[in-house]
C-alpha positions as CSV (number, residue, x, y, z in Angstrom):
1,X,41.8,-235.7,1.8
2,X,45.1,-236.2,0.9
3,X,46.4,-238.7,3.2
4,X,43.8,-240.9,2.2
5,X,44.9,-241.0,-1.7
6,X,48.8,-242.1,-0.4
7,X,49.5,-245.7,-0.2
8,X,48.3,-248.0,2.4
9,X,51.9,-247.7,4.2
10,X,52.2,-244.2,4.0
11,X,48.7,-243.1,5.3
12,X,49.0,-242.5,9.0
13,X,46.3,-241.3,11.8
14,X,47.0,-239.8,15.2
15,X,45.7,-243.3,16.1
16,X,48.8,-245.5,14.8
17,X,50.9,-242.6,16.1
18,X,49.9,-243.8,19.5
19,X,49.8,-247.5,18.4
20,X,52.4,-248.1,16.6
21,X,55.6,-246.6,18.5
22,X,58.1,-247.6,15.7
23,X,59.7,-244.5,13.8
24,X,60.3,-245.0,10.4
25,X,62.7,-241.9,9.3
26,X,62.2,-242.1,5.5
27,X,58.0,-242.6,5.9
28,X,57.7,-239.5,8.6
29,X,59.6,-237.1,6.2
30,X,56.5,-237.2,4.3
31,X,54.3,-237.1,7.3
32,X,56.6,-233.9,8.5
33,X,56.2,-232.2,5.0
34,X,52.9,-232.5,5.6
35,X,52.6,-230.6,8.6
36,X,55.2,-228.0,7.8
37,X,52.7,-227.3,5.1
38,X,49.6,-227.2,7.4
39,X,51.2,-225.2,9.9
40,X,52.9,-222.9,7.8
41,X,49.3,-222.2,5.4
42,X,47.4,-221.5,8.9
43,X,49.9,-219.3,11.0
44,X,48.2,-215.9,9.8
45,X,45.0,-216.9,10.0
46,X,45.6,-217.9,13.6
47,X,44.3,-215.2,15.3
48,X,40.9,-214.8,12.7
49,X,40.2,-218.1,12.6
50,X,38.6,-220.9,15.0
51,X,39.8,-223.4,11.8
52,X,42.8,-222.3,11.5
53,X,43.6,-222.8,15.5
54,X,42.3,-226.2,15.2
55,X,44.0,-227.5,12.4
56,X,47.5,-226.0,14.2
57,X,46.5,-227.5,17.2
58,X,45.8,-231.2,16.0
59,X,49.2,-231.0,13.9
60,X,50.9,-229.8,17.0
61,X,49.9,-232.9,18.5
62,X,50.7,-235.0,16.0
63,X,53.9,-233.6,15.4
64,X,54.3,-234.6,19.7
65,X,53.6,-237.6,18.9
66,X,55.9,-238.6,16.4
67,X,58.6,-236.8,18.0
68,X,57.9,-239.0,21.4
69,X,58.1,-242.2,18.9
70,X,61.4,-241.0,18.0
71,X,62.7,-240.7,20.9
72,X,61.2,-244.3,22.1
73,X,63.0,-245.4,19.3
74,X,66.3,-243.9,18.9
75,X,67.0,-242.5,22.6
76,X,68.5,-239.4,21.4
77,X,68.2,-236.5,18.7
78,X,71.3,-236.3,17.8
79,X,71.0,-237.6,14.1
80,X,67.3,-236.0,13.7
81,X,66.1,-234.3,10.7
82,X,65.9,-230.6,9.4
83,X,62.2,-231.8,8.8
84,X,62.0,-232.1,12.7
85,X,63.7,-229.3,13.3
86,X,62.1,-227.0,11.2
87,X,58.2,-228.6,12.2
88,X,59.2,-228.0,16.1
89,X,60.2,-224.3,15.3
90,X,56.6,-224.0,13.6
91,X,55.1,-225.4,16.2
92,X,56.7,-223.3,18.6
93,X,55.9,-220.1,16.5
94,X,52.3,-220.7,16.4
95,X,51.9,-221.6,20.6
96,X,53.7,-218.1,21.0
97,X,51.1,-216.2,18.7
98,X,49.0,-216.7,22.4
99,X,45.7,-218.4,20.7
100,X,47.0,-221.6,20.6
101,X,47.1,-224.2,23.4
102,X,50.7,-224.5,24.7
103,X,50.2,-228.1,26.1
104,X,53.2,-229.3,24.3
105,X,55.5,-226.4,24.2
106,X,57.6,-227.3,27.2
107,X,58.2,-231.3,24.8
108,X,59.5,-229.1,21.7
109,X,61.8,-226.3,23.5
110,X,63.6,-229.1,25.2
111,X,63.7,-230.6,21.5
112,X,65.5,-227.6,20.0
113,X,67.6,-227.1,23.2
């Protein structure tokens, strides 16, 4: 796995997501990259593809997670990142295409809004 092979202070698990509520702007860009990726490569197999929805599904609930650390951390979004953005509007996309669960879709509209 990728994330494994990154240095110890870059490797990140839903897990320290929920532990560790500090944000780190310049270590998530990474962690956001890699998402945009995941969601982005599984989109059109969404609908064909019980792997596909899962894999969207954990990242959307990652990407939940770090947003909620943000917020713990810097109160506002005012200064957040294109990386966020652009992740949220993925997420977004893919809880729309109707197969994925839409638990968090109300947390990232209010982001972009």
């Amino acid at each position: 796995n990728w994330r494994t092979a990154l240095a110890d202070e870059m490797q990140w698990s839903r897990e320290t997501f929920m532990k560790d509520k500090h944000y780190d702007p310049t270590t998530c860009c990474v962690w956001y990259h890699y998402y945009m990726a995941l969601l982005s490569y599984n989109k059109p197999f969404v609908s064909n593809s019980i792997e596909s929805r899962q894999v969207i599904e954990n990242s959307i609930e990652d990407l939940y997670h770090i947003l909620e650390n943000w917020k713990l951390t810097f109160k506002t979004f005012e200064k957040c990142s294109l990386y966020m953005v652009y992740s949220a509007i993925l997420a977004i996309q893919c809880m729309e295409t109707g197969n994925i669960k839409m638990d968090y879709y109300r947390s990232f509209s209010e982001f972009l809004s």
